[in-house]
N, C-alpha and C positions, 0 to 999 in steps of 0.2 A: 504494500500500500504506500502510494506516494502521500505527502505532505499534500499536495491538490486535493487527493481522495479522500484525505481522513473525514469520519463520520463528524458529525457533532457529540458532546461528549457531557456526562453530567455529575453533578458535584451534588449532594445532598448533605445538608448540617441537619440530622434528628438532635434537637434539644430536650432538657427537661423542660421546657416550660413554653417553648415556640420554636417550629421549625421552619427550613427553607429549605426550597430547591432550584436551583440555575443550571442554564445550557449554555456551553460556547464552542463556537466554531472556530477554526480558524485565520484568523486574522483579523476576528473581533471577538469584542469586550463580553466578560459572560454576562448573561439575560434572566433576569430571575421572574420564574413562573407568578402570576396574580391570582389572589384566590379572594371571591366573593365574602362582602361581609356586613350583611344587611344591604343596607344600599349602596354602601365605600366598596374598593377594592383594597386588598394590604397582599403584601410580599413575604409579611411574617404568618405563618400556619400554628396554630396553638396547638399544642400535644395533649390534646384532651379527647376521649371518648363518651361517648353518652349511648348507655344501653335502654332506650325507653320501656318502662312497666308492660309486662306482659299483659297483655289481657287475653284472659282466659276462655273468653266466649266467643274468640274470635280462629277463624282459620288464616287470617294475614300474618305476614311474622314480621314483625316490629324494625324495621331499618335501623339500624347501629350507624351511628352519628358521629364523625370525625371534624375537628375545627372548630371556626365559629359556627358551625352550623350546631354541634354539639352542644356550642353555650349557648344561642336560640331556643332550641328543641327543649334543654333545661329547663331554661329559664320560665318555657312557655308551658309546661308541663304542669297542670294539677297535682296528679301521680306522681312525684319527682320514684324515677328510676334510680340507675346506675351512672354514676359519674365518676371517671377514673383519670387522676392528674398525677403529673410526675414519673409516669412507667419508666421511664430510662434509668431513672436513679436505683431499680432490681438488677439491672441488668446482671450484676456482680453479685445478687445474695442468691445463695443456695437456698435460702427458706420463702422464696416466693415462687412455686412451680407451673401450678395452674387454681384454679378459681373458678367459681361454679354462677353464672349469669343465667337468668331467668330459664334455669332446666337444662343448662350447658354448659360445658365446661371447656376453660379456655386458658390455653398457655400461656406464659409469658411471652413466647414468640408470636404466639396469635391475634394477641392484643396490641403488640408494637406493629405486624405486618399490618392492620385496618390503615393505619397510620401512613407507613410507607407507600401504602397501593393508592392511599388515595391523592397522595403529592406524583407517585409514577404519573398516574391516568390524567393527571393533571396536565404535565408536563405534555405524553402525546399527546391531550387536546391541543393545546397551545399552541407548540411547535412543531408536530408532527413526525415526530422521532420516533426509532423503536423503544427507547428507554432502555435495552435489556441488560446494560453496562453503568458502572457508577462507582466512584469516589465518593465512598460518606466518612464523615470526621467523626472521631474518637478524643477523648480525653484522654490526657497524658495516663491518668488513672482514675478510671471506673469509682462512682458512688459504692459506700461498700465491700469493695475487693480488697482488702486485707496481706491478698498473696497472690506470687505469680499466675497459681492454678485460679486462680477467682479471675482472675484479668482475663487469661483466657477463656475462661466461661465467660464472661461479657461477650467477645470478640465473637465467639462461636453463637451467642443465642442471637446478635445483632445482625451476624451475615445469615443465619438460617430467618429469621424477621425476615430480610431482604430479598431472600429467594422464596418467603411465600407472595410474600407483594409481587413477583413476577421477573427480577434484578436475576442473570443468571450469572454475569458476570461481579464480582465485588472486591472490591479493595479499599484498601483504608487509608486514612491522612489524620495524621495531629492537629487538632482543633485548635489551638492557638499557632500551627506553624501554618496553616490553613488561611486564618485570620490576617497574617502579616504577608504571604505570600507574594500579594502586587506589589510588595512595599518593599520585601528581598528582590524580588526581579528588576528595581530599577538601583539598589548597592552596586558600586563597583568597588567595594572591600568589604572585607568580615569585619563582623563585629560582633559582639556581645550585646542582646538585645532583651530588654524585659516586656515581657507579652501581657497586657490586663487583661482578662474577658471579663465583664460586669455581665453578669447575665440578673434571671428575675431571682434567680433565690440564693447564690452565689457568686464570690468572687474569686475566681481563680488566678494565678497567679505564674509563670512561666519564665525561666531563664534560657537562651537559647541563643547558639550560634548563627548567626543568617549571614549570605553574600556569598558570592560568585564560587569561592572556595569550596567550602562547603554542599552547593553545587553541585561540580565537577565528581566530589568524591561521593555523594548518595551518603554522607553519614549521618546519626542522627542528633539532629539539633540540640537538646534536648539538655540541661546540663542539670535544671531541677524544676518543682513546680512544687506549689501549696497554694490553699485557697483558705477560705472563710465564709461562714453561711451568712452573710453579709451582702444585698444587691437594693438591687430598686423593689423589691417588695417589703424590705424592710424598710427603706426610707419611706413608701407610701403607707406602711404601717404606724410611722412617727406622727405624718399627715394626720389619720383618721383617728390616733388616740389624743394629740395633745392640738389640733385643730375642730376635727367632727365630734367625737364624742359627749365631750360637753355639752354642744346643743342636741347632744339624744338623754342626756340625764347625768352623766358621767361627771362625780362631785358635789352631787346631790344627794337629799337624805329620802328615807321616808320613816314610818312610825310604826312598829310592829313589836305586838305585846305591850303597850307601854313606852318602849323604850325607840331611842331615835338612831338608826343604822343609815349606811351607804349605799348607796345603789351597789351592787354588786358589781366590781370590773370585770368579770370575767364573759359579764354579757357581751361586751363591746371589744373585748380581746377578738372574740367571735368574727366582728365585724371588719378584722386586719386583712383576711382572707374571705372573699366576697361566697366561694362557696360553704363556709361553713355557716354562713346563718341559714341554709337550711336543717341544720341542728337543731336548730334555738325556735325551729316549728315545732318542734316537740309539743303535744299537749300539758305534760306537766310545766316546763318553762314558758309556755306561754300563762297558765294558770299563775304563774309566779309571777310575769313579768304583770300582768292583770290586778294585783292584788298590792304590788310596790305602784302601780300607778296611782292607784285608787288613794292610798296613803302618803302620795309620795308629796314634795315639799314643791315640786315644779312637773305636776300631772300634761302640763302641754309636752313636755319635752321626752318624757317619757312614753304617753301616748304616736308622737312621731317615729322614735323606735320600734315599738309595736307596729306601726303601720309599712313600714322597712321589710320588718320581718314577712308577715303576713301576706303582702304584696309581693314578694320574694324581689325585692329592691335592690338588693345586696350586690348584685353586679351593675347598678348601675349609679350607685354610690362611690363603687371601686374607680370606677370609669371617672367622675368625677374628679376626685382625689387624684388622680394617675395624671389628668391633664392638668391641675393645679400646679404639680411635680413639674411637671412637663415646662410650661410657661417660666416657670421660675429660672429654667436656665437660663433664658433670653432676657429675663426681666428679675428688676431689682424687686417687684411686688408683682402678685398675682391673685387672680380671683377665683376665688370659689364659690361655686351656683350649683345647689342641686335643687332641681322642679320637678317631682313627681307625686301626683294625686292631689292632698291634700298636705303633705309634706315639702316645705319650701323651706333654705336654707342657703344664706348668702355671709360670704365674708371676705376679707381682702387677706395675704401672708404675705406678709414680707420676706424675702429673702435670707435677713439675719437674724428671725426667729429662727426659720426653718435650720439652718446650719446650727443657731444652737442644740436644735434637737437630735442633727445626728452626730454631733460634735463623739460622741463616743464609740460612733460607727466607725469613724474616719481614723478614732484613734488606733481601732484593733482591725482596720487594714494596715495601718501604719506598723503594727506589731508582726503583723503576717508578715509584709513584706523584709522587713525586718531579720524577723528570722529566718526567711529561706536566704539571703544571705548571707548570715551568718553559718548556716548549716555546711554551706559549700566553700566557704573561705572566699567572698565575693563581695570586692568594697561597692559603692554607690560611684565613685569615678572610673569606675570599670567599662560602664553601660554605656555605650554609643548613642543611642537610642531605647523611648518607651514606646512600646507600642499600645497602643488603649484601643479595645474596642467595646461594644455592646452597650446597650441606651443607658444606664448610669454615669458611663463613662465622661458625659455629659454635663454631669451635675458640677457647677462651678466650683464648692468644694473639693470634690473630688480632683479634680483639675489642679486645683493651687495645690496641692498635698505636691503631687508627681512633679510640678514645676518648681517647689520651693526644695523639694531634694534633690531632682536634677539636673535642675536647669531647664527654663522653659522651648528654648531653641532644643531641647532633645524629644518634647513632645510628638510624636506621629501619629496618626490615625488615616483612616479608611471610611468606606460608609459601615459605618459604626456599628447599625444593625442587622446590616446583610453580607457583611465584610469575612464573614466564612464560607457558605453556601457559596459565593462568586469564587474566592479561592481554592475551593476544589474541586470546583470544576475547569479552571484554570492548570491547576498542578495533573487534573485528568487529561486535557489538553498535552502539557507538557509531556507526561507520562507518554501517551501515544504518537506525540510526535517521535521522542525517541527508538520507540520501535518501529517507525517506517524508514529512520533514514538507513 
């Protein structure tokens, strides 16, 4: 096969928390698939399944939901089914095999391949490609893998995932060398490079050789890595306790038995993560939350809670918050608006509230990074270059951290949120160009 004839080639990033998949051809830039989302389109795929409630009186069998369509189909659901978030982070435990969904039972690989098949099918809609090749990115090391043999149990249930989606061919790439990829191909020297991912539930962390060198030799980059469960869902978790909660009751009392107690926080803990207030549907907690309103010292604000819940709101609270976040990078203050039902809720955040709140985030990335190099005998004037990717990355605090230790001029980034998915299907490129010449 000439360099003329190579196929198109494709690169898939499965995350824990949103995926991506991109094509590229030859002698242009990779193309990242669009996937429906209500009425937007977005380039980011959520790694979420939605198994909808069986019903038993019926001969239809219930379509299994991947995406936004999955948080839709949720959301929209009297019945709330089966909602399955974070599958990647198994890949590595021995103790999660299979699992039994409305009368069936379903692997681990079974439930990551819905996932994969439905980014493949995507892709041939799209582009019109056979899909049946692909570069998917790997973590330096697997959620829960402990030991060599766990890593390779990730590797093996990831590519069998991949060949039930339909992938016959598979191969793998390092998710942060993935990330920097455009960014080593335009190095005309080695250097020692620190790779951020910010992703939503963690921050990972990467030491690694990139440039021309290194290259030539196929070795691997890779000199150490550590992370911290530290991202942007913890920062939107700072948002919704010490911005939103308040105006749901949170510091508030009510009067039971006598005596004068707090709202409970653990209500509102709930509310950090948009799918867990469907917990807090529970009848007994709703009976609770019923009984503190009644007594409670600020019954409006408590009843809007309630009404959150009830409504199953909870994702569109998140969403809320998430753009607040969002805004704040651009802007020294931003607004918060949420308008739903009967529940309205408005307020402005300043920028240097908000950084006081995660001031303790930043300190124990500051620690993480810290100590991976320490571990590997690697000063801070080492590092050529940082490389940041993934929507935290963003966050202006975050930012000043990496430039006030190493220098702003060593800052690099990519597009930040799809900055993997493009690079491996780029290094897939590469990969196959070297077998034709």
């Amino acid at each position: 096969m000439t360099r003329s004839e190579m196929r198109p080639v494709i690169g898939l990033d499965f995350g824990t928390t949103n995926s991506a998949i991109a094509v590229a051809h030859e002698g242009k830039e990779a193309t990242l698939a669009c996937f429906a989302d209500g009425s937007a389109t977005t380039t980011s795929f959520r790694s979420i399944l939605y198994f909808p409630l069986k019903d038993r009186s019926s001969t239809v069998k219930a379509e299994t939901k991947a995406g936004p369509e999955a948080i839709s189909s949720y959301l929209e659901a009297d019945s709330k089914g089966r909602l399955i978030l974070s599958i990647k982070s198994y890949l590595g435990s021995r103790l999660f095999t299979s699992t039994q969904i409305n009368g069936r039972y379903y692997t681990l690989e079974d439930l990551i391949a819905i996932i994969l098949r439905r980014l493949r099918t995507t892709v041939i809609e799209q582009f019109g490609v056979s899909a049946t090749s692909v570069v998917i990115g790997r973590p330096v090391r697997f959620a829960g893998a402990d030991t060599e043999a766990d890593e390779t149990l990730a590797v093996n249930r990831l590519r069998s995932a991949a060949g039930l989606a339909g992938f016959s061919e598979v191969t793998f790439e390092l998710e942060p060398v993935a990330a920097a990829y455009q960014y080593e191909t335009q190095l005309d020297h080695d250097e020692l490079v620190l790779i951020g991912d910010f992703g939503g539930g963690t921050s990972d962390f990467t030491l690694a050789h990139l440039g021309p060198g290194r290259k030539r030799t196929g070795r691997n980059p890779v000199v150490g890595t550590s992370g911290v469960a530290i991202a942007g869902d913890t920062f939107d978790s700072r948002i919704m306790m010490n911005l939103v909660a308040p105006k749901l009751g949170l510091g508030s009392h009510y009067v039971s038995l006598g005596k004068e107690l707090p709202v409970p926080v653990w209500l509102y803990s709930q509310l950090s993560s948009w799918h867990r207030t469907f917990f807090l549907k529970e009848p007994k907690t709703m009976a609770v939350l019923r009984e503190v309103k009644n007594q409670a010292s600020e019954p409006g604000k408590v009843a809007a809670l309630i009404q959150i819940i009830s409504e199953n709101l909870g994702y569109a609270l998140y969403r809320a918050v998430e753009s607040t976040k969002v805004e704040l990078t651009e802007n020294e203050a931003a607004d918060f608006v949420f308008a739903h039902a009967s529940v309205n809720m408005e307020d402005t955040l300043e920028r240097w509230r908000f950084e006081s709140w995660i001031q303790e985030d930043i300190q124990n990335i500051a620690t993480c990074v810290k100590s991976l190099f320490n571990q590997h005998n690697v000063s801070y004037s080492d590092i050529g270059s940082v490389f940041l990717t993934g929507g935290s990355s963003f966050v202006p605090y975050v930012r000043r951290f990496f430039a006030r230790t190493f220098g702003s001029h060593k800052l690099k980034g990519g597009e930040e949120l799809t900055t993997v998915a493009k690079g491996l299907a780029l290094r897939a490129l590469d990969r196959l160009g070297k077998k034709s010449l």
